[in-house]
PQR file of N, CA, C, O and H, with PARSE charges and radii, in Angstrom:
ATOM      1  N   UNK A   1      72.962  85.240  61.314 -0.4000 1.5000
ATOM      2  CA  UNK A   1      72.185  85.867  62.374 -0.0000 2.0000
ATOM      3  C   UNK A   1      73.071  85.944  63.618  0.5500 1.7000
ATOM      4  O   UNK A   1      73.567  84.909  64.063 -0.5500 1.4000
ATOM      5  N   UNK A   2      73.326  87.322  64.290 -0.4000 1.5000
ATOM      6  CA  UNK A   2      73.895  87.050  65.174 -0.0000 2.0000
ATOM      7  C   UNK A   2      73.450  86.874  66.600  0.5500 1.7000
ATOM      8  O   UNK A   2      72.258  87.174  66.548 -0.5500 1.4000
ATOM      9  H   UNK A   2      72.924  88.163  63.928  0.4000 1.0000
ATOM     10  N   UNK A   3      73.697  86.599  67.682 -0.4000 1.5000
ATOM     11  CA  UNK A   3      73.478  86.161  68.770 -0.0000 2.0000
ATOM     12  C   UNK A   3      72.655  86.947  69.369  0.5500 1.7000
ATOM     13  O   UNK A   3      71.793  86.453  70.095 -0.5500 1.4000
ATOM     14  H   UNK A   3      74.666  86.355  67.725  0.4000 1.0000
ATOM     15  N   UNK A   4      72.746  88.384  69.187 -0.4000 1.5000
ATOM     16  CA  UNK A   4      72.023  89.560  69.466 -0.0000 2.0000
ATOM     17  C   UNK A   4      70.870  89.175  69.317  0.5500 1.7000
ATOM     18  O   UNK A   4      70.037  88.717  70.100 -0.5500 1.4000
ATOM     19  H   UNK A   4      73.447  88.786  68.597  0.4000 1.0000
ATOM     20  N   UNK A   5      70.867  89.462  67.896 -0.4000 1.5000
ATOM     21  CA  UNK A   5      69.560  88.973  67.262 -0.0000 2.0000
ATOM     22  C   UNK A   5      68.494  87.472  67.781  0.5500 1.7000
ATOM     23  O   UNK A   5      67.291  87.470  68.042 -0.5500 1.4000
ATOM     24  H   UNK A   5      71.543  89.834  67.260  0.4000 1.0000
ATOM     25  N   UNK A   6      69.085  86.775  67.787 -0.4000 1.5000
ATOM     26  CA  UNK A   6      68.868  85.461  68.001 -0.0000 2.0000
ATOM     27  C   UNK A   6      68.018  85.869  69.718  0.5500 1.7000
ATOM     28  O   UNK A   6      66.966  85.434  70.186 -0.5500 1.4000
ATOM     29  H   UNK A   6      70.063  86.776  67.575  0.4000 1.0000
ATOM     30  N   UNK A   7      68.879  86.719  70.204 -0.4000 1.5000
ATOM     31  CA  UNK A   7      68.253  86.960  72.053 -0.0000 2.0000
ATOM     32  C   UNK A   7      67.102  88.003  71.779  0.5500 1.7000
ATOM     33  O   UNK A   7      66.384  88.243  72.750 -0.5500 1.4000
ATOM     34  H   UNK A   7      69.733  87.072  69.823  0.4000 1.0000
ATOM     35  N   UNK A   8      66.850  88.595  70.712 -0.4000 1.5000
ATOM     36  CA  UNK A   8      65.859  89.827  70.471 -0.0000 2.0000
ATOM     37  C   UNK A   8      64.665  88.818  69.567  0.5500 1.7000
ATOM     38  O   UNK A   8      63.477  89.096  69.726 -0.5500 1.4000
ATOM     39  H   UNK A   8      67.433  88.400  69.924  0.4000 1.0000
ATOM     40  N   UNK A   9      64.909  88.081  68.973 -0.4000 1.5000
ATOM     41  CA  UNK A   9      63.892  87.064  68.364 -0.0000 2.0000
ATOM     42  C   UNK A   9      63.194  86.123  69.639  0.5500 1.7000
ATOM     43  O   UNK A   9      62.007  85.824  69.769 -0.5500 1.4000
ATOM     44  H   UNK A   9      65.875  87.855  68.843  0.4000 1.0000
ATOM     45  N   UNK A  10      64.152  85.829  70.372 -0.4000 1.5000
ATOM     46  CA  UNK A  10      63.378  85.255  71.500 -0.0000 2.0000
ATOM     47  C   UNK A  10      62.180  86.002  72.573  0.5500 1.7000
ATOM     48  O   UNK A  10      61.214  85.479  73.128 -0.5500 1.4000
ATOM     49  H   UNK A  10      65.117  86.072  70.266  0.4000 1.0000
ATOM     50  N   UNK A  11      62.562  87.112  72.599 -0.4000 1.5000
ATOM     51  CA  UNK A  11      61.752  88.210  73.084 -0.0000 2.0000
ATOM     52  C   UNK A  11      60.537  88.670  72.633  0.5500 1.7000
ATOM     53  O   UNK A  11      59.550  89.023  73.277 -0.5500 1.4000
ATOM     54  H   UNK A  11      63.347  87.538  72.147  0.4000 1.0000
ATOM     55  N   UNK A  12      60.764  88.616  71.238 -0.4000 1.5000
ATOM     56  CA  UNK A  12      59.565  89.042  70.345 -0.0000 2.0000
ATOM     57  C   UNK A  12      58.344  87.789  70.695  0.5500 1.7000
ATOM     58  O   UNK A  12      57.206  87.759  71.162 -0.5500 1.4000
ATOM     59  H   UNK A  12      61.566  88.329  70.715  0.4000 1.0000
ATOM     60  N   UNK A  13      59.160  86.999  70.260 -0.4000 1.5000
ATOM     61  CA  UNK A  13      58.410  85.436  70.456 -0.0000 2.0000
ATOM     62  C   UNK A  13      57.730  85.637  71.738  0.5500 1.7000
ATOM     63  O   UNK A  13      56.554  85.954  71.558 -0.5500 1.4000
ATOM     64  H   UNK A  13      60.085  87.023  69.880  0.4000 1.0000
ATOM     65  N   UNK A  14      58.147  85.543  73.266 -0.4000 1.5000
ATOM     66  CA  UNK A  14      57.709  85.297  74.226 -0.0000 2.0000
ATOM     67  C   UNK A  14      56.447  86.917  74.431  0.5500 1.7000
ATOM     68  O   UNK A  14      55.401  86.998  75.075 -0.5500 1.4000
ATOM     69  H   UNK A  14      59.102  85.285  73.413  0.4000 1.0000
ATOM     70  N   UNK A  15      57.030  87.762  73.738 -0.4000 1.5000
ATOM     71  CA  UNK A  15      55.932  89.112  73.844 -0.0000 2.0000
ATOM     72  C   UNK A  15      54.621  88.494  73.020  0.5500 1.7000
ATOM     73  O   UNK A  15      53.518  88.700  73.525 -0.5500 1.4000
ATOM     74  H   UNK A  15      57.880  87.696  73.215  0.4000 1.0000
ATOM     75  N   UNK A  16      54.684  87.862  71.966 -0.4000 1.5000
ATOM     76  CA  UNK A  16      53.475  87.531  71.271 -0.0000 2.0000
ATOM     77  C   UNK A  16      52.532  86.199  72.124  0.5500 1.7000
ATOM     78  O   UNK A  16      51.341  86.004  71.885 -0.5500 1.4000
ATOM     79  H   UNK A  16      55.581  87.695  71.556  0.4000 1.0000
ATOM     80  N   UNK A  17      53.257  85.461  73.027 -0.4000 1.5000
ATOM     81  CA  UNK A  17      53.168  84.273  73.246 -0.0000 2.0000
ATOM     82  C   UNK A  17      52.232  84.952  74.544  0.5500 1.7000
ATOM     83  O   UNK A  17      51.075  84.563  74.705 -0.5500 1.4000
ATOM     84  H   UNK A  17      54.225  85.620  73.222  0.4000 1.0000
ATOM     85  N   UNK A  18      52.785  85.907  75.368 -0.4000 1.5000
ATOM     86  CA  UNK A  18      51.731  86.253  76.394 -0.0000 2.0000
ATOM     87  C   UNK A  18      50.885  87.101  76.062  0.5500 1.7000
ATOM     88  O   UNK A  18      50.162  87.379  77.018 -0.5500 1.4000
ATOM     89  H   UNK A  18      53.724  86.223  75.236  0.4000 1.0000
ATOM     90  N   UNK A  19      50.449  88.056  74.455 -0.4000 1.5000
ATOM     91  CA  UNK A  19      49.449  89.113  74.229 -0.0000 2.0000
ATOM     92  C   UNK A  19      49.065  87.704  73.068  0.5500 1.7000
ATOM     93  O   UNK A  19      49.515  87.357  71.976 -0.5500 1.4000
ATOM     94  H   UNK A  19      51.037  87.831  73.678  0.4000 1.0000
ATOM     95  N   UNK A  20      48.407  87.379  73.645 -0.4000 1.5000
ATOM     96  CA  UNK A  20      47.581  85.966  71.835 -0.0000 2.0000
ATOM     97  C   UNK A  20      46.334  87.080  71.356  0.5500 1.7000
ATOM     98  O   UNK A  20      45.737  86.783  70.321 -0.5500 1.4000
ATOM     99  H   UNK A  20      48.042  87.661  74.532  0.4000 1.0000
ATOM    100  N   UNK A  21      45.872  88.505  72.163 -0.4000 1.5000
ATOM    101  CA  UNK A  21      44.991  88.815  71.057 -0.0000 2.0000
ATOM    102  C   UNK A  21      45.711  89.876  70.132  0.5500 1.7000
ATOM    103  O   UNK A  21      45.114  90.738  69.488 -0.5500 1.4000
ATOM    104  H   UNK A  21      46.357  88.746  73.004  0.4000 1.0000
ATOM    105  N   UNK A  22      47.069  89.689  70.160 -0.4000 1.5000
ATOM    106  CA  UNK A  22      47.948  90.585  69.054 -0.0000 2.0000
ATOM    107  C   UNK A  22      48.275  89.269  68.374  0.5500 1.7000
ATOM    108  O   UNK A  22      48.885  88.324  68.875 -0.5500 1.4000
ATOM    109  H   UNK A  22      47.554  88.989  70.683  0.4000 1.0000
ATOM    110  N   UNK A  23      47.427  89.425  66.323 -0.4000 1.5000
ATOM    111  CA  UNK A  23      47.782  88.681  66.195 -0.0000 2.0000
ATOM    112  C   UNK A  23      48.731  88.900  64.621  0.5500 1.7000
ATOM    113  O   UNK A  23      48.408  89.640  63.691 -0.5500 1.4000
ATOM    114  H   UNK A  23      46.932  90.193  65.917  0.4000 1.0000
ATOM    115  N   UNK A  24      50.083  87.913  64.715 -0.4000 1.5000
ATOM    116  CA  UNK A  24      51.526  88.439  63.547 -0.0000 2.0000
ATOM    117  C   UNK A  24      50.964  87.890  62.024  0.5500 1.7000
ATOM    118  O   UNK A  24      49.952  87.253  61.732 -0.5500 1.4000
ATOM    119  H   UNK A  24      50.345  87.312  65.470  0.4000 1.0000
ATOM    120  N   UNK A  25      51.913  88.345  61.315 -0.4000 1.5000
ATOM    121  CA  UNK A  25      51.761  87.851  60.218 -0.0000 2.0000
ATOM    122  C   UNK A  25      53.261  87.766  59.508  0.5500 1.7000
ATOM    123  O   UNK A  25      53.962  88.504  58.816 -0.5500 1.4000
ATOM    124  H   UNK A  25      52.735  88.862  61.552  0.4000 1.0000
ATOM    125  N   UNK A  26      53.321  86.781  59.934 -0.4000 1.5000
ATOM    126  CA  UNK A  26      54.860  86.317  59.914 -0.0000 2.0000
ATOM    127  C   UNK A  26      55.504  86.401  58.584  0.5500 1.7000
ATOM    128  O   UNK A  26      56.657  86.805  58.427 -0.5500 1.4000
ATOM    129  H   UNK A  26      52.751  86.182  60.496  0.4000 1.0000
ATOM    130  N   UNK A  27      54.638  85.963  57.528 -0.4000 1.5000
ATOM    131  CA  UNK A  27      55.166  86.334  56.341 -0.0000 2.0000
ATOM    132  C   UNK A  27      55.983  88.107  56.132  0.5500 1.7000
ATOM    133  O   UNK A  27      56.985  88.206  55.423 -0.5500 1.4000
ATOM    134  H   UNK A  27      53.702  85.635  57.655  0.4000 1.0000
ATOM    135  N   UNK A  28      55.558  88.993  56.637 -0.4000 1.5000
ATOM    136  CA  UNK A  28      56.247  89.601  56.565 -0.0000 2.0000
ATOM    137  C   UNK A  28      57.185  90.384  58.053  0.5500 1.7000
ATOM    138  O   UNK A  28      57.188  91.494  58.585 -0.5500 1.4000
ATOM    139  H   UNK A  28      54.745  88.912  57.213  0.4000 1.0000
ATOM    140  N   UNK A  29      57.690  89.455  58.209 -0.4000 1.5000
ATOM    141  CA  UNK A  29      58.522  89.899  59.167 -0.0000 2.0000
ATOM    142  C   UNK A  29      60.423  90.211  58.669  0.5500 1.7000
ATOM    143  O   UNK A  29      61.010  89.380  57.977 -0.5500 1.4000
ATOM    144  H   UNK A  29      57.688  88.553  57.776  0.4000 1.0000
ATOM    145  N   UNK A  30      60.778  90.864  58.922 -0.4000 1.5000
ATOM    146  CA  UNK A  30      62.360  90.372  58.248 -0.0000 2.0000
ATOM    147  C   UNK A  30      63.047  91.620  59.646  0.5500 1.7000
ATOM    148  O   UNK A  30      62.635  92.314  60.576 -0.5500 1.4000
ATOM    149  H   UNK A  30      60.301  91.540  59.484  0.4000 1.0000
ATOM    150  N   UNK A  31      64.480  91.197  58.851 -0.4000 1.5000
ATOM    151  CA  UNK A  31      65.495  92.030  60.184 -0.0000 2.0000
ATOM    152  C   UNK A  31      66.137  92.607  58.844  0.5500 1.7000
ATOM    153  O   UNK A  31      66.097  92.180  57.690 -0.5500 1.4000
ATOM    154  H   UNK A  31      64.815  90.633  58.096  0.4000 1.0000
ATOM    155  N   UNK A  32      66.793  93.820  59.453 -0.4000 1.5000
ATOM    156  CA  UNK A  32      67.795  94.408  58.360 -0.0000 2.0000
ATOM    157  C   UNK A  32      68.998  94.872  59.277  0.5500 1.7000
ATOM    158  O   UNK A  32      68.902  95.018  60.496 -0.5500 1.4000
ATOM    159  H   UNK A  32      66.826  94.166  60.390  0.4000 1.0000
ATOM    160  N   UNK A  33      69.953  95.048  58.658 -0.4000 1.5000
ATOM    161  CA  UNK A  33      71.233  95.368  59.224 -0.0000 2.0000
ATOM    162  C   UNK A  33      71.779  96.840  59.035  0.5500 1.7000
ATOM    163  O   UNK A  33      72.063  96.772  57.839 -0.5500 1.4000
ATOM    164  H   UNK A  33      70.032  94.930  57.668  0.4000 1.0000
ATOM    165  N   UNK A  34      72.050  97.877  59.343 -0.4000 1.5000
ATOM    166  CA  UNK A  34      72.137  99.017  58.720 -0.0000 2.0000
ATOM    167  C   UNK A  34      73.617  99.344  58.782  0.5500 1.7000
ATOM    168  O   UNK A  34      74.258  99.971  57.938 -0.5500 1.4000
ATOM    169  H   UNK A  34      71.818  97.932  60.314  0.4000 1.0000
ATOM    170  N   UNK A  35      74.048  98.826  59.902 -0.4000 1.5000
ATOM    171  CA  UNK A  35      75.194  98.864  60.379 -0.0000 2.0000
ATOM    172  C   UNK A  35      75.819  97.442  60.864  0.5500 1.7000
ATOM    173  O   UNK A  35      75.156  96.408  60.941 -0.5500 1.4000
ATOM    174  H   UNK A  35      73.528  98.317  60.588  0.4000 1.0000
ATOM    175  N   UNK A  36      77.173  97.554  61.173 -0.4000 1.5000
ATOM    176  CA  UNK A  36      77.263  96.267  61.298 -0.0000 2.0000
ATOM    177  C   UNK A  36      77.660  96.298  63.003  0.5500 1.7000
ATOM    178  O   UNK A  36      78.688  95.752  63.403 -0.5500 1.4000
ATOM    179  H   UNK A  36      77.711  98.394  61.111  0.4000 1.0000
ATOM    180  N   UNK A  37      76.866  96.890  63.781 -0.4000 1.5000
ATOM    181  CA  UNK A  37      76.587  97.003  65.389 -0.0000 2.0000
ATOM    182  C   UNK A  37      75.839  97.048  65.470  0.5500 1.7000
ATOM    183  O   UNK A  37      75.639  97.089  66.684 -0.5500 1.4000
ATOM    184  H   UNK A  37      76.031  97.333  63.456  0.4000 1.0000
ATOM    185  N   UNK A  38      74.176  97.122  64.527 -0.4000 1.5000
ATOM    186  CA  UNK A  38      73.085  97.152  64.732 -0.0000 2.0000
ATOM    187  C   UNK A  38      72.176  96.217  63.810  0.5500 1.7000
ATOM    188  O   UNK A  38      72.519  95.707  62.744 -0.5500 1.4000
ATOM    189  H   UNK A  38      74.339  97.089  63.541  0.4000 1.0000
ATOM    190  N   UNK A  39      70.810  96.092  64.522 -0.4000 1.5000
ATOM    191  CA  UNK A  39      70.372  95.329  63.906 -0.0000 2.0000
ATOM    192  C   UNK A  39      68.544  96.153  64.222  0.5500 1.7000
ATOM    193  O   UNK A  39      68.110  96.516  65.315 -0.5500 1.4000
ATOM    194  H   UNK A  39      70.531  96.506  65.389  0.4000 1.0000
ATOM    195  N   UNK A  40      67.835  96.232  62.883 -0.4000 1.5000
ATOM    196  CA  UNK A  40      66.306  96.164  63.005 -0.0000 2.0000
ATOM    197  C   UNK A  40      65.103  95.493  62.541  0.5500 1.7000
ATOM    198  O   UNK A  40      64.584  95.555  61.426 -0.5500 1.4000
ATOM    199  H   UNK A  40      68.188  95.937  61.995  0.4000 1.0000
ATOM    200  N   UNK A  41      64.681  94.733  63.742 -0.4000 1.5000
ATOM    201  CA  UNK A  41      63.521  93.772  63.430 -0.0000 2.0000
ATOM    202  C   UNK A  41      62.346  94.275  63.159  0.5500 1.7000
ATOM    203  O   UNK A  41      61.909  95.022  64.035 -0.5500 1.4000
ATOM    204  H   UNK A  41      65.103  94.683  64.648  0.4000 1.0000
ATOM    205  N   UNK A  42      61.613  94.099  62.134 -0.4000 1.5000
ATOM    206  CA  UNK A  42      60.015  94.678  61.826 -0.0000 2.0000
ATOM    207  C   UNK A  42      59.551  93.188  61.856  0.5500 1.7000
ATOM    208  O   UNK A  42      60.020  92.081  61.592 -0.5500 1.4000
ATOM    209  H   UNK A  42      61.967  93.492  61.422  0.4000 1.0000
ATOM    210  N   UNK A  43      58.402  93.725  62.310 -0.4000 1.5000
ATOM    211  CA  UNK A  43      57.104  92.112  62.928 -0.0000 2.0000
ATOM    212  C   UNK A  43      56.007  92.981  61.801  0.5500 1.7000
ATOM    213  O   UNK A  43      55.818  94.194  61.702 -0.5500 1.4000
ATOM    214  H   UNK A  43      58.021  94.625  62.524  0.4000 1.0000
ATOM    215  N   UNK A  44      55.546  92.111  61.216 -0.4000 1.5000
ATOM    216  CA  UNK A  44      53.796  91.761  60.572 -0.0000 2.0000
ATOM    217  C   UNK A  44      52.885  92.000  62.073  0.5500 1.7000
ATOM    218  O   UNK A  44      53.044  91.579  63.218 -0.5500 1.4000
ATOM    219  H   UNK A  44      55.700  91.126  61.296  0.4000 1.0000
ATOM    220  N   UNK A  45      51.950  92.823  61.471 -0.4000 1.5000
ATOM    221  CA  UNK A  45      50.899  92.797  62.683 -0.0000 2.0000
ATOM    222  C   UNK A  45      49.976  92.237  61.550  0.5500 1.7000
ATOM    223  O   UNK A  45      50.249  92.357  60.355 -0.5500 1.4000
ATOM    224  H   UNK A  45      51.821  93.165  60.540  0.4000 1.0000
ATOM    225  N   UNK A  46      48.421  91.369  62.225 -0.4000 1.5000
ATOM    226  CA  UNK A  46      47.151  91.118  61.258 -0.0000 2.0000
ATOM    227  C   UNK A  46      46.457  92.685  61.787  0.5500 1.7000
ATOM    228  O   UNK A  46      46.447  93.281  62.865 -0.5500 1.4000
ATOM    229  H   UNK A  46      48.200  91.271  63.195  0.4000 1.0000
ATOM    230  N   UNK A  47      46.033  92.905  60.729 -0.4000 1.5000
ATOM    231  CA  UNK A  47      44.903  94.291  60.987 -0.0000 2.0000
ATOM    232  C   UNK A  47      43.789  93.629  61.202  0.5500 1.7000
ATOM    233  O   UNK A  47      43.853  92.483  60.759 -0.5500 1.4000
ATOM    234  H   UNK A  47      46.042  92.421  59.854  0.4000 1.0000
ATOM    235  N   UNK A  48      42.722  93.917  61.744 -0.4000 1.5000
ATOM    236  CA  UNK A  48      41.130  93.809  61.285 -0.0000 2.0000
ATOM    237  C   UNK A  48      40.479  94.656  60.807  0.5500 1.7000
ATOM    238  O   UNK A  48      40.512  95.864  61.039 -0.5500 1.4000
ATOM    239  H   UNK A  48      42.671  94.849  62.104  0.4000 1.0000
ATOM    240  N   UNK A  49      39.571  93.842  59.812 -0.4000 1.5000
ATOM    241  CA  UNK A  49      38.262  94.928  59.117 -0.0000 2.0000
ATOM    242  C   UNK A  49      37.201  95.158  59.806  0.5500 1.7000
ATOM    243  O   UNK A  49      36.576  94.236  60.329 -0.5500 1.4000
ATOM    244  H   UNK A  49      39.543  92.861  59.623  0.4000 1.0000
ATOM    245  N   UNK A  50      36.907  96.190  59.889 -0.4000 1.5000
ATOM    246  CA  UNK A  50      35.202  96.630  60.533 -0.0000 2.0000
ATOM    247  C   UNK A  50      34.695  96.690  59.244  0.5500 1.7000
ATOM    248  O   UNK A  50      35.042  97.407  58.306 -0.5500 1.4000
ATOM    249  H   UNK A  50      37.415  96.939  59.465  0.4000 1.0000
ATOM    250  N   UNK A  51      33.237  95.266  59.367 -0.4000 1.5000
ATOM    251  CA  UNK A  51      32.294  95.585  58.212 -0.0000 2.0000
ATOM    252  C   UNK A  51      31.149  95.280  58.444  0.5500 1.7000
ATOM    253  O   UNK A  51      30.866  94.518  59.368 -0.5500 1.4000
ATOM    254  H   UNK A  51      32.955  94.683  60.129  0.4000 1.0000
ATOM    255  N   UNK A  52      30.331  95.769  57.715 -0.4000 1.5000
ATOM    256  CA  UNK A  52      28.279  95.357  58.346 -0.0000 2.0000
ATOM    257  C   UNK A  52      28.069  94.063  57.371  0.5500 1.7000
ATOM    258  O   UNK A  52      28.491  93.858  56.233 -0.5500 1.4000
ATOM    259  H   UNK A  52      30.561  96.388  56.964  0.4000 1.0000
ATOM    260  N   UNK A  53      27.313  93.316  58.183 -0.4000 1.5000
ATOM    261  CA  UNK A  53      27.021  92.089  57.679 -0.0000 2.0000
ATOM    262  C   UNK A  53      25.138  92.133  56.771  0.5500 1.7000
ATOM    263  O   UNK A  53      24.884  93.214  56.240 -0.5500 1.4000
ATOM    264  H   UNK A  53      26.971  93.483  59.108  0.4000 1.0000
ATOM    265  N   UNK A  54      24.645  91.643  56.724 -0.4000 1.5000
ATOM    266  CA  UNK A  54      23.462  91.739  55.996 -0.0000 2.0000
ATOM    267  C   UNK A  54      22.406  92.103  56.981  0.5500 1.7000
ATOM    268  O   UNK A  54      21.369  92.539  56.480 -0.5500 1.4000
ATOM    269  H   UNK A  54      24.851  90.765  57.156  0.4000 1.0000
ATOM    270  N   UNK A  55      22.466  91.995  58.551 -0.4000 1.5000
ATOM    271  CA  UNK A  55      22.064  92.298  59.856 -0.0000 2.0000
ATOM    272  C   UNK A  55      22.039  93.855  60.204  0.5500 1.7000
ATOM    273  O   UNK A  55      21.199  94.536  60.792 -0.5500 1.4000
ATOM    274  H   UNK A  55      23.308  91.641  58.957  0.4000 1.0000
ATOM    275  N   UNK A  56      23.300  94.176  59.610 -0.4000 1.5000
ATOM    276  CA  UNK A  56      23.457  95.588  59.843 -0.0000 2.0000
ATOM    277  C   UNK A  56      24.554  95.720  61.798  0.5500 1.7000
ATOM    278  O   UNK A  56      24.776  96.570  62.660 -0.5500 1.4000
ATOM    279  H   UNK A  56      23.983  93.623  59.133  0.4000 1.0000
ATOM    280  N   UNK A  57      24.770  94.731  61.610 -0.4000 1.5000
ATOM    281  CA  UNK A  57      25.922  94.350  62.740 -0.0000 2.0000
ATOM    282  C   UNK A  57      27.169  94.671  62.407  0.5500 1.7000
ATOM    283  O   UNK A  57      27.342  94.400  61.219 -0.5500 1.4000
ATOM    284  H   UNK A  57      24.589  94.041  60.909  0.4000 1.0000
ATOM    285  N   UNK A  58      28.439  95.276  63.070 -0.4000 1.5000
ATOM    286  CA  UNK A  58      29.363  95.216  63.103 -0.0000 2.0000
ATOM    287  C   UNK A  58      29.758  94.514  63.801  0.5500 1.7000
ATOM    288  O   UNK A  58      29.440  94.349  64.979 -0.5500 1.4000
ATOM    289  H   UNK A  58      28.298  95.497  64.035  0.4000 1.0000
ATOM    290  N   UNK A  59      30.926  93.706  62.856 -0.4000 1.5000
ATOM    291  CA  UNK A  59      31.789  92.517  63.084 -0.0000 2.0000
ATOM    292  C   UNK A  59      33.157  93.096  62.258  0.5500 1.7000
ATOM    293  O   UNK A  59      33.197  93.802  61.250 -0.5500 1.4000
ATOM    294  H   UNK A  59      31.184  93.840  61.900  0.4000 1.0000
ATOM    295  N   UNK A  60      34.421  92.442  63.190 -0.4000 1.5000
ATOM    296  CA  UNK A  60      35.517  92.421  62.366 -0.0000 2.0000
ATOM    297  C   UNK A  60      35.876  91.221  62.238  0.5500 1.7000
ATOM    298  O   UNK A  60      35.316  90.413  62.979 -0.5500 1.4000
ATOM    299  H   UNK A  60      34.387  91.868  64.008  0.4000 1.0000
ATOM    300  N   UNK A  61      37.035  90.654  61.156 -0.4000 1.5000
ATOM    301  CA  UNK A  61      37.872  90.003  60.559 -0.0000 2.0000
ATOM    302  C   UNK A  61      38.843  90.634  60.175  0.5500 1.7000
ATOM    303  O   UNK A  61      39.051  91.766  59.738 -0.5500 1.4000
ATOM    304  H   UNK A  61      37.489  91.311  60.554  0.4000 1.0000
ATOM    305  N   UNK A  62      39.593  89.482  60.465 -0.4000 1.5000
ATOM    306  CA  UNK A  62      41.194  88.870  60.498 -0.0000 2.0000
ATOM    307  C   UNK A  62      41.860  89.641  59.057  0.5500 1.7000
ATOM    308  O   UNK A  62      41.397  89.053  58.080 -0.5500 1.4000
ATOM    309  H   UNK A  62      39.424  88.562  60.820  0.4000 1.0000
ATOM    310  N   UNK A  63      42.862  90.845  58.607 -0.4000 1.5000
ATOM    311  CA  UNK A  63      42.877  90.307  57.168 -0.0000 2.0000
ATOM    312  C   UNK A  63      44.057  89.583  56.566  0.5500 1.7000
ATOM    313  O   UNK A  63      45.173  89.800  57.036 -0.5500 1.4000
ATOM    314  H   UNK A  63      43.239  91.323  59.400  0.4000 1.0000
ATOM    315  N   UNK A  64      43.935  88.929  55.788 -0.4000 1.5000
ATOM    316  CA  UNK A  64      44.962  88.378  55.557 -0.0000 2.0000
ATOM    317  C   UNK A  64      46.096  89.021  54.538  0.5500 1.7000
ATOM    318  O   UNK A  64      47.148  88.417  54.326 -0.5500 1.4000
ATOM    319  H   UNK A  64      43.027  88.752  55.407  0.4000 1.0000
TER
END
């Protein structure tokens, strides 16, 4: 990992750390290299479901 990277991971981190209702899903996060001057990070977002409950309420959840 290079240093770049390492200063662009810190960023990501501190962006999630002040939006807490964006929430990651770290399992799929990875970086790829395309070049060897570049580097691209993809972040996991959680989606939510809109669904009616037995009320006939809409509520979302988390998905996993």
């Amino acid at each position: 990992m290079s240093w770049t990277s390492i200063a662009d991971w810190g960023r990501i981190w501190k962006h999630f750390e002040t939006h807490p209702q964006v929430s990651r899903r770290c399992a799929t996060d990875f970086e790829a290299h395309p070049g060897s001057e570049s580097v691209a990070i993809y972040i996991g977002i959680r989606q939510e479901r809109v669904s009616r409950d037995n009320n006939s309420r809409l509520r979302s959840t988390p998905q996993r």
